[in-house]
N, C-alpha and C positions, 0 to 999 in steps of 0.2 A: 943784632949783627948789621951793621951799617954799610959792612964794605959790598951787601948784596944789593942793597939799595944806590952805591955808586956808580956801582956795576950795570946795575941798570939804565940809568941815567945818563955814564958814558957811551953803552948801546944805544939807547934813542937820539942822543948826539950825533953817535956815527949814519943812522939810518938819516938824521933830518940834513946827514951832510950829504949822503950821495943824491936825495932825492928834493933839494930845492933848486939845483940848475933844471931838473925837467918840470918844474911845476908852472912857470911861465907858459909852459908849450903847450896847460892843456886849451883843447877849443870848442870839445863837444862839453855839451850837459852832461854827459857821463862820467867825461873826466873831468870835470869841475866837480861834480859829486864825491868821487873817489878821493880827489885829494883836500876837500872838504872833509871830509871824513877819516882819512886819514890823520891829517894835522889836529882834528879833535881829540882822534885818541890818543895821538900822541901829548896834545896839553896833557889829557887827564894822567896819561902815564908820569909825566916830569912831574904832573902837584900833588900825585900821590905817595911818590918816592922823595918828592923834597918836605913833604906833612911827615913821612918816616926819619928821615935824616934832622929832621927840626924837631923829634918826639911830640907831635901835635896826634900824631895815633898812635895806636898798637902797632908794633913790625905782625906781618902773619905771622897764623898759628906755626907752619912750620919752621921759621924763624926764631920763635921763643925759646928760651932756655929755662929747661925746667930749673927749678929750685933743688940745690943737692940737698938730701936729707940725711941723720946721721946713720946708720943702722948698727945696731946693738947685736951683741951673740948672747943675749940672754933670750934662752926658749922660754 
């Protein structure tokens, strides 16, 4: 299912949109940490969803689509 991986993707787009005019302004250590931290997890979230979109991994389990099987009405 690829469009949830899009989806994703366009969300951490919109979040990296509202939050790089404030990342200038940080001045303490703490907010240098935060948004450290922040823009990390957000790499890992874009390479993890673009390793899905590129099939370099499995989509999650709840993403997977089982196998239909055929079933028979013989008892």
């Amino acid at each position: 299912m690829r469009h949830y991986a899009i989806l994703r993707l366009l969300l951490a787009a919109f979040l990296l949109y509202f939050a790089w005019p404030v990342i200038p302004y940080a001045n303490t250590t703490i907010e240098m940490v935060f948004w450290g931290g922040w823009l990390g997890f957000l790499f890992l979230v874009v390479g993890s969803n673009l390793a899905t979109l590129l099939k370099m991994t499995k989509p999650p389990i709840m993403e997977q689509q089982e196998p239909q099987q055929r079933r028979s009405h013989n008892y």
